[in-house]
MARSETI-271993 format. One record per residue (C-alpha): residue number from 1; residue in one letter; x, y, z. Coordinates in nm, 2 decimals. Example, Ala and Ser with C-alpha at 12.3 -4.5 7.8 and 13.67 -1.06 7.14 Angstrom:
MARSETI-271993
R     n   res       xx       yy       zz
R     1     A     1.23    -0.45     0.78
R     2     S     1.37    -0.11     0.71
This chain:
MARSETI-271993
R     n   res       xx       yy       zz
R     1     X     1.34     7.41     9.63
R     2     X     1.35     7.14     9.35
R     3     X     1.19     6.74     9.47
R     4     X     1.51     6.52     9.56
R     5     X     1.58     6.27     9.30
R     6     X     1.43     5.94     9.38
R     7     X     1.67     5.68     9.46
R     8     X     1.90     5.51     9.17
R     9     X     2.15     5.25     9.08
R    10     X     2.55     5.27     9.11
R    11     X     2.81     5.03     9.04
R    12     X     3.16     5.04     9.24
R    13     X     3.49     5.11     9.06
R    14     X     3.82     5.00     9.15
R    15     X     3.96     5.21     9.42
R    16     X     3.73     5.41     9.64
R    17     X     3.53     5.56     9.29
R    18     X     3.17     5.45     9.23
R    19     X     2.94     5.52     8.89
R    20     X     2.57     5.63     8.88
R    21     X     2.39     5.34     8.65
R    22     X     2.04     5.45     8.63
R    23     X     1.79     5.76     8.61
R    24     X     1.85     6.13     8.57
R    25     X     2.25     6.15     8.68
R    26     X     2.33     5.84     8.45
R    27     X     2.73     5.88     8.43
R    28     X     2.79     6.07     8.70
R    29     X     3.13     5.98     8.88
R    30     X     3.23     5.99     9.27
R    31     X     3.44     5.86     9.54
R    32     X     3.40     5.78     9.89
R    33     X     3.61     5.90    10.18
R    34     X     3.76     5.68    10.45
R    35     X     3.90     5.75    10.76
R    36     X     4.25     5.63    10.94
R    37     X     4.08     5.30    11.00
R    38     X     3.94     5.27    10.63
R    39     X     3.58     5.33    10.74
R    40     X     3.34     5.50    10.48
R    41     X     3.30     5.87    10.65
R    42     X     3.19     6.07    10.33
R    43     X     3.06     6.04     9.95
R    44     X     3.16     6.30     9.71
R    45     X     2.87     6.35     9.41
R    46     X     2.97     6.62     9.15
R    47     X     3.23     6.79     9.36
R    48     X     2.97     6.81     9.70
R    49     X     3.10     6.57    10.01
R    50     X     2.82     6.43    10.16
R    51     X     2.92     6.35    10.52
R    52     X     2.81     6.01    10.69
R    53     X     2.66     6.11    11.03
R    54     X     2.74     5.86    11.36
């Protein structure tokens, strides 16, 4: 398997959408996903969901 990519910059968008800023996904778009309550319980990157663990 391929090195993770180290960690890199990202600027929040109106709504629940964020941008990447920096490095080697530069551009690339996402949203986070909230619960009932409005809590942050998942990231989506490039059509993956990346859930928050308790």
């Amino acid at each position: 398997m391929p090195a993770d990519y180290d960690p890199f910059d990202f600027g929040l968008l109106p709504g629940n959408e964020y941008i990447i800023t920096s490095d080697a996904l530069k551009g690339q778009r996402g949203f986070f996903t909230r619960d009932e309550s409005g809590a942050v319980v998942g990231a989506d990157l490039a059509g993956r969901l990346f859930r928050r663990l308790p």
